[in-house]
C-alpha positions as CSV (number, residue, x, y, z in Angstrom):
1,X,-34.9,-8.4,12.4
2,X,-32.8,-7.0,15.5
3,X,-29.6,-9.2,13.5
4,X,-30.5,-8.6,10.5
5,X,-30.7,-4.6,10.8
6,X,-27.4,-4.2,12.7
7,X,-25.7,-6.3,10.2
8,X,-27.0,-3.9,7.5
9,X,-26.4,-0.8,9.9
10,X,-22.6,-2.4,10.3
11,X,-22.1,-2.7,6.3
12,X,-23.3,0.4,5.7
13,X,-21.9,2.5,8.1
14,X,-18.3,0.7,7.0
15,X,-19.2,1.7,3.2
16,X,-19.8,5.3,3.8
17,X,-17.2,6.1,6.7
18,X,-14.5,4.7,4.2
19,X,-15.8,6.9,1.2
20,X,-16.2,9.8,3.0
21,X,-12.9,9.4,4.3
22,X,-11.3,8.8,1.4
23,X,-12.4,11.5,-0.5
24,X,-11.6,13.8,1.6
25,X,-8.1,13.1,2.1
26,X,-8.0,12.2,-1.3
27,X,-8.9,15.7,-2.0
28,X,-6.1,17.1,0.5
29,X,-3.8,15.2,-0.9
30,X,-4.4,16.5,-4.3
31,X,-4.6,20.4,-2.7
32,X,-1.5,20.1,-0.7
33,X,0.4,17.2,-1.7
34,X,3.4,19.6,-3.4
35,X,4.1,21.1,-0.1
36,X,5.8,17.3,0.5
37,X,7.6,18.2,-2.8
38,X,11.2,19.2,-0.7
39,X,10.7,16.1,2.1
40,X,12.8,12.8,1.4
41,X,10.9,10.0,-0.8
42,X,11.1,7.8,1.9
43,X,9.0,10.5,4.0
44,X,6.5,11.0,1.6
45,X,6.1,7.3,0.6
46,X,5.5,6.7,4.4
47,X,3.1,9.5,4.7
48,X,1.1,8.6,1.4
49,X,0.8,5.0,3.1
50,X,-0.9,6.6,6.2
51,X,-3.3,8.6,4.5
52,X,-4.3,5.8,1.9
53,X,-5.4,3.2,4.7
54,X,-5.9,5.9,7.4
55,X,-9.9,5.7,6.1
56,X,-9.9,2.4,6.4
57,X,-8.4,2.4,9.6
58,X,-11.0,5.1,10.9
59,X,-14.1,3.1,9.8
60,X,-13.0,-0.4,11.2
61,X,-12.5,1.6,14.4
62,X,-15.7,3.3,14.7
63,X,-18.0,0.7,13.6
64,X,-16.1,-1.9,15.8
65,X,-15.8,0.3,19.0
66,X,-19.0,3.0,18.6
67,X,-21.6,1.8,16.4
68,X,-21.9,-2.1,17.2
69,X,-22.1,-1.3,21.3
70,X,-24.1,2.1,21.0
71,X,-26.8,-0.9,18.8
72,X,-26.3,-3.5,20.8
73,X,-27.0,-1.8,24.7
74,X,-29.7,0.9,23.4
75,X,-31.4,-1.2,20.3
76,X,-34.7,-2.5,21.7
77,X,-34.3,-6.6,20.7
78,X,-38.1,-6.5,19.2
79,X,-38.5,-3.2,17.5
80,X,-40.1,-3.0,14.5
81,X,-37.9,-1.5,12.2
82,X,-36.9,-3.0,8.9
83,X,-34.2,-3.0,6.6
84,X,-35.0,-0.3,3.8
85,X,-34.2,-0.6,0.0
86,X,-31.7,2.3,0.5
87,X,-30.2,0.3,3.2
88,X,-30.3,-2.7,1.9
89,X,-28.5,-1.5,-1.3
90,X,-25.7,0.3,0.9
91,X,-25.2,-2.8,2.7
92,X,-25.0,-4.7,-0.1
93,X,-22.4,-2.6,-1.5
94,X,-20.3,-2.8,1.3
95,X,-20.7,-6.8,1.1
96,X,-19.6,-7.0,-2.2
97,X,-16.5,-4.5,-1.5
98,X,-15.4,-7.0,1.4
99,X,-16.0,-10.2,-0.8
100,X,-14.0,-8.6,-4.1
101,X,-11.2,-7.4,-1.6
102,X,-10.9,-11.3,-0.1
103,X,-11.2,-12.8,-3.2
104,X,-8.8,-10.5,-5.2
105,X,-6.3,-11.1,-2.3
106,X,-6.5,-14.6,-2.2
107,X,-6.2,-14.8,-6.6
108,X,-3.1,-12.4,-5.7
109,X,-1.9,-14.7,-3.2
110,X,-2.3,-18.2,-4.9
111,X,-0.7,-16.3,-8.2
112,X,2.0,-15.2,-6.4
113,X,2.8,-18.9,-4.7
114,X,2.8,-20.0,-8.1
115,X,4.8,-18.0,-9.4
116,X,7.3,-18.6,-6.9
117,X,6.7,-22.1,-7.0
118,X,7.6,-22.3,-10.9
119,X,10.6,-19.8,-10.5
120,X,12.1,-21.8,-7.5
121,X,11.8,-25.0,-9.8
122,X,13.3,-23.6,-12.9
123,X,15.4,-20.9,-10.8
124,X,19.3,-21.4,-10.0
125,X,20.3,-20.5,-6.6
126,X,23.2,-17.7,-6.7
127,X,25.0,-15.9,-3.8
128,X,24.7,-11.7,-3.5
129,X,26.3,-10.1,-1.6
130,X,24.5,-7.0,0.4
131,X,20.7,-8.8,0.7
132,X,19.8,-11.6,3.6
133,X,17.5,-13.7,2.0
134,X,18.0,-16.1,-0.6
135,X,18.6,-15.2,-4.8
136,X,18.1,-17.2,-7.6
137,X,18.7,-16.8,-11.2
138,X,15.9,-17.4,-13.9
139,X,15.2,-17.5,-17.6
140,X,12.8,-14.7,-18.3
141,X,11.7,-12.8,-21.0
142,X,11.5,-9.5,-18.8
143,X,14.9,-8.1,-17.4
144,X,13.8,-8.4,-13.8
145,X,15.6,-7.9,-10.7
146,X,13.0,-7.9,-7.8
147,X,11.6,-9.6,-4.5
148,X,8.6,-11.3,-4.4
149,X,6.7,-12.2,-1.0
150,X,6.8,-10.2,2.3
151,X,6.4,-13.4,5.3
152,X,9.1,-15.2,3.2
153,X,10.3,-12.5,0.6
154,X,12.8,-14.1,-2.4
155,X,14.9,-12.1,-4.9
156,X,14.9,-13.2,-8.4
157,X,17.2,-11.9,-11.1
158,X,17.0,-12.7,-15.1
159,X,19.9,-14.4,-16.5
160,X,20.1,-11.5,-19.0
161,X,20.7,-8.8,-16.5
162,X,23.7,-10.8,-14.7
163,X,24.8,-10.9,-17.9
164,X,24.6,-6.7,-18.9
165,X,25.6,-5.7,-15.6
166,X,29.1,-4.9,-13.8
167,X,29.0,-6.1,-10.6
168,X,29.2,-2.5,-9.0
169,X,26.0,-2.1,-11.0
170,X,24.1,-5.3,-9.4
171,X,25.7,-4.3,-6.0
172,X,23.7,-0.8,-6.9
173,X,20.6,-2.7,-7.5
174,X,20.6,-4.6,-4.5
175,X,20.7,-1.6,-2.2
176,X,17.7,-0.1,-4.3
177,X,16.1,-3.8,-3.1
178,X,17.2,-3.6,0.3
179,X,15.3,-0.2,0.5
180,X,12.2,-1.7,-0.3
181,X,12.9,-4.9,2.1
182,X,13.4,-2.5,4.8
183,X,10.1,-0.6,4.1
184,X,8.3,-3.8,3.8
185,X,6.8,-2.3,0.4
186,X,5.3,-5.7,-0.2
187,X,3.5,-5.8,2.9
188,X,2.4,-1.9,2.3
189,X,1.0,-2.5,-1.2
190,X,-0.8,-5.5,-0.5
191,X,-2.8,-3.7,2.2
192,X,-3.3,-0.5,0.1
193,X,-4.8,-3.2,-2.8
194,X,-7.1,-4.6,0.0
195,X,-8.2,-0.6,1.2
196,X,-9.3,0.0,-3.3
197,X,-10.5,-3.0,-3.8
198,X,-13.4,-2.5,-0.8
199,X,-14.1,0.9,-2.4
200,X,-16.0,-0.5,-6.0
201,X,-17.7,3.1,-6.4
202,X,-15.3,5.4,-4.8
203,X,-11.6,5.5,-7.4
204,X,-10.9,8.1,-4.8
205,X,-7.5,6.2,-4.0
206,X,-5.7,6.3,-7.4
207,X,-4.0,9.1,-7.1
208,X,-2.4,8.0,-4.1
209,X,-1.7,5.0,-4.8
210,X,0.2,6.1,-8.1
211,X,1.9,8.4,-5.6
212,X,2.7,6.3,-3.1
213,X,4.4,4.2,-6.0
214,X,6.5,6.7,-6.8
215,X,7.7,8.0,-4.0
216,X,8.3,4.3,-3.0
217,X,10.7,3.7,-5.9
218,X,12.4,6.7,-5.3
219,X,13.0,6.0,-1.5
220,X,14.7,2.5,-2.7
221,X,16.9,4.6,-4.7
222,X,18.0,7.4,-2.1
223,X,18.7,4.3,-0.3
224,X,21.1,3.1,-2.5
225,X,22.4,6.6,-2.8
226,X,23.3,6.8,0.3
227,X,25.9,3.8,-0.2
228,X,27.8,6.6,-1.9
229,X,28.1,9.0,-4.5
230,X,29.1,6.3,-7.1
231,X,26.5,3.8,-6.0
232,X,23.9,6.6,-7.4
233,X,25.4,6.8,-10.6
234,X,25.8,2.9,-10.8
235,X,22.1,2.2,-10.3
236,X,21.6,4.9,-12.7
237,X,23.7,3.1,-15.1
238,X,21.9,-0.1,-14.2
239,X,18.6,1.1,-14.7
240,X,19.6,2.6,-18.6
241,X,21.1,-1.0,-19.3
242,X,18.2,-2.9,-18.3
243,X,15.6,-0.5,-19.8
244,X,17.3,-0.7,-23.4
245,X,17.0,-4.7,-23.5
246,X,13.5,-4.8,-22.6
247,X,11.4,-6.3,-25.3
248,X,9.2,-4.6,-27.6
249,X,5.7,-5.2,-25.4
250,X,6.6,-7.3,-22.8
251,X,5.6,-7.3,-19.1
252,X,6.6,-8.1,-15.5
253,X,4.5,-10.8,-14.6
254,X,4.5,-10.3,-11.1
255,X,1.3,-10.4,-8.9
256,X,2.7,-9.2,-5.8
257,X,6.5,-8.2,-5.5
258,X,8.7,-5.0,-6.1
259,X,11.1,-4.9,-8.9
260,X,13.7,-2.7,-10.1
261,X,11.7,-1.1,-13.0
262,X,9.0,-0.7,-10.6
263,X,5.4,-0.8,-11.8
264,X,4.0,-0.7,-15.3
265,X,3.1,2.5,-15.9
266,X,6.6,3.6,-14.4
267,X,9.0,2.3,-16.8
268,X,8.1,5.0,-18.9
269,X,9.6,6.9,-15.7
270,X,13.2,5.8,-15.8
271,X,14.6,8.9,-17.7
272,X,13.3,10.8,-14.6
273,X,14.4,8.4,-11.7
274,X,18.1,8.1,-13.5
275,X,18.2,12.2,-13.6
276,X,17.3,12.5,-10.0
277,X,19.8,10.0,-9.7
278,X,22.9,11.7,-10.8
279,X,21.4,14.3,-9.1
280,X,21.8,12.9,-5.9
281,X,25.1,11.4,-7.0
282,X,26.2,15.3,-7.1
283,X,25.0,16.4,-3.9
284,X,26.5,16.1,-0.1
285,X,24.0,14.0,2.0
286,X,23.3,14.3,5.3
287,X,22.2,12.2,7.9
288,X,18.4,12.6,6.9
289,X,16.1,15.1,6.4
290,X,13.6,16.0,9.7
291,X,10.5,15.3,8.5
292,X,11.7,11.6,8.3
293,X,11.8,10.8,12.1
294,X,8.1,12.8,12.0
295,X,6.9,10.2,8.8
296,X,7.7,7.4,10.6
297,X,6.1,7.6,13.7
298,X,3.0,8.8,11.5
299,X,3.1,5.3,9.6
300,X,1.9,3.3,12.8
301,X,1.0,5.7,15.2
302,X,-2.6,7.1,13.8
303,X,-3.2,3.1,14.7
304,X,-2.1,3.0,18.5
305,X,-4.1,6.5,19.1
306,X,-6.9,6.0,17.3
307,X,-7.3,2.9,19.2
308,X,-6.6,4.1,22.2
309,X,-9.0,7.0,22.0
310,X,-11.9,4.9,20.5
311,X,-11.5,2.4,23.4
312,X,-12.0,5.7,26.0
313,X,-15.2,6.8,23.7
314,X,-16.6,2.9,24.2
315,X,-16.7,3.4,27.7
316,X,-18.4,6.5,28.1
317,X,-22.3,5.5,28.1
318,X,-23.3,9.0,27.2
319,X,-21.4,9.0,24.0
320,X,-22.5,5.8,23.0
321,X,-26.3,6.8,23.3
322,X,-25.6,9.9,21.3
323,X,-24.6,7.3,18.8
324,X,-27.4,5.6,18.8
325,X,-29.4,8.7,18.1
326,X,-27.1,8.9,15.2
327,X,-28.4,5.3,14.1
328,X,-31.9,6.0,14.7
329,X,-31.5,8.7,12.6
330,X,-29.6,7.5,9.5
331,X,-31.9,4.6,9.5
332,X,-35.4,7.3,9.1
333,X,-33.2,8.9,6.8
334,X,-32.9,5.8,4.6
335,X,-36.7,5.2,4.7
C-alpha cells in the first residue's frame, strides 16, 4: 500500500500542479499579453514558449525534488492509509495524460519518419544557397516550402513553387526558414504538443499555443527582413504567389515540421503577415530591440533556477516535513 499510495500521491500531485499552473498563466497571458504587443516576434515567441512549458517544468520539479523525498523519509512503510476513489480518479487522470502524450508523440514521430522516408524516395536533391542542411525537390499537391525534423532537420520544396518563384524570392524564403532553424521551432513545438497533450481536462494552453504560432512565423520573417529592405518585400511577394496556387481544400500534410505558410488555421493570415511585411520593408532596423537579450535568457533559464533552488529546498529536512504535512493533508482531504 506504502507503493501504491505514493504512486497515486506522485500522479496526482503532477495532474493538479500542471493545471493549476497552467491556468493561471494562461489567465495572465490573456490579461497582459498586449503589453508584449511593441516587443520583437522573436521576443514574444520566446517568452510564450517559457510560459507554455513553464507549468510543466514547475510540477516535474516539485514532485521529483519535494514530494517524492518529503513521502519517502517521513511516510510510515506500514500505515494504513488507502488509495481513495477521489484519488484514485486524479491519479488515473494523470496516467492517461502521460500515456496519450507518449503515444501521440510516438504516432507524430513514426508519421513524420514516413513522411520523410517517402519524400526522400520520390524527392530530387537540389542545391540552395543560404540553408546548411540538405533540400530536395518534390511533387506535391500543396505549395510547400518547409523543414521537417529537428535531430536531422530536411527542407523540402514543391516543384510548383521553384517554378512561380524568382530566385530573390526563394532566397527570401529561405531566410524566413533559417529563422525558424535557428529557433529550433521544431524542437519547441513538439515539446509544447507533449505539455497539451498531458492536460486532457485543462484546454488552458490554446491560446498560447495559437500565440506562440504566430509570433513564431513572424520572428522567421523579421529574420528574413533583416537581410534587407528588399528581402522583406520579396518574401512578401513569395508568400502572395504561393497562396494564390494553393488548391481549393488542400492541406499540408506535415506531422511535425514548419513551413512557409505556417499552420492551418494561419494561411488565412497571409494578408496580415505580407502587410507587416512591407511594413518592415519601410522601416530602418536596428540591431534589436532590448527585450530580446531579456527573452532569451528567459527561454532556458526558469530551468537552471528552478533547479537549482528545488535542489536547496530537498536538502532542508524541515521543509520537506512541512511537505509531508501537506500530503497527509491532501490525502484526508481526498477521503
Amino acid at each position: 500500500m506504502f507503493e501504491l499510495l505514493g504512486l497515486s500521491l506522485l500522479l496526482a500531485a503532477l495532474l493538479t500542479f500542471n493545471s493549476i499552473a497552467s491556468v493561471v498563466i494562461a489567465g495572465l497571458w490573456r490579461v497582459a499579453g498586449r503589453a508584449t504587443d511593441g516587443w520583437t516576434a522573436a521576443a514574444r515567441a520566446r517568452l510564450l514558449f517559457s510560459l507554455r512549458t513553464l507549468p510543466a517544468l514547475l510540477a516535474v520539479l516539485f514532485v521529483a525534488l519535494l514530494l517524492v523525498p518529503a513521502y519517502i523519509e517521513h511516510e510510515p512503510r506500514h500505515a494504513a492509509e488507502s488509495v481513495s476513489l477521489k484519488l484514485g480518479l486524479l491519479a488515473f487522470l494523470s496516467a492517461a495524460g502521460l500515456v496519450v502524450s507518449l503515444v501521440r508523440g510516438v504516432a507524430t514521430h513514426r508519421a513524420t519518419a514516413k513522411l520523410t522516408s517517402d519524400w526522400l524516395k520520390s524527392g530530387t536533391p537540389i542545391q540552395i544557397g543560404g540553408i546548411n542542411i540538405d533540400a530536395y525537390q518534390i511533387h506535391h499537391p500543396f505549395p510547400l516550402i518547409g523543414i521537417v525534423g529537428f535531430l536531422r532537420p530536411r527542407l523540402f520544396i514543391a516543384s510548383q513553387v521553384l517554378e512561380i518563384l524568382t530566385p530573390e524570392e526563394i532566397s527570401a524564403a529561405i531566410a524566413h526558414e533559417n529563422g525558424h532553424l535557428r529557433a529550433r521551432d521544431n524542437l519547441k513545438r513538439g515539446l509544447m504538443q507533449a505539455c497539451r497533450d498531458v492536460l486532457l481536462i485543462i484546454p488552458s494552453g490554446r491560446l498560447l499555443d495559437k500565440s506562440w504560432s504566430e509570433a513564431s512565423e513572424e520572428a522567421a520573417d523579421e529574420n528574413a527582413a533583416r537581410q534587407g529592405n528588399v528581402v522583406a518585400l520579396d518574401l512578401a511577394s513569395a508568400l502572395v504567389k504561393i497562396a494564390r496556387i494553393i488548391p481549393l481544400g488542400a492541406r499540408p500534410t506535415m506531422p511535425a515540421g514548419v513551413f512557409l505558410l505556417g499552420d492551418e488555421e494561419e494561411t488565412k493570415g497571409i494578408k496580415s503577415r505580407v502587410g507587416r511585411l512591407i511594413a518592415l520593408a519601410a522601416t530602418e532596423r536596428g540591431s534589436g530591440s532590448p527585450h530580446d537579450a531579456l527573452t532569451s535568457l528567459f527561454t532556458w533559464g526558469p530551468a537552471s533556477m528552478l533547479l537549482v533552488v528545488f535542489i536547496i529546498a530537498a536538502t532542508n529536512p524541515h521543509l520537506l516535513a512541512k511537505v509531508h504535512f501537506l500530503i497527509e493533508h491532501a490525502v484526508f482531504v481526498l477521503r
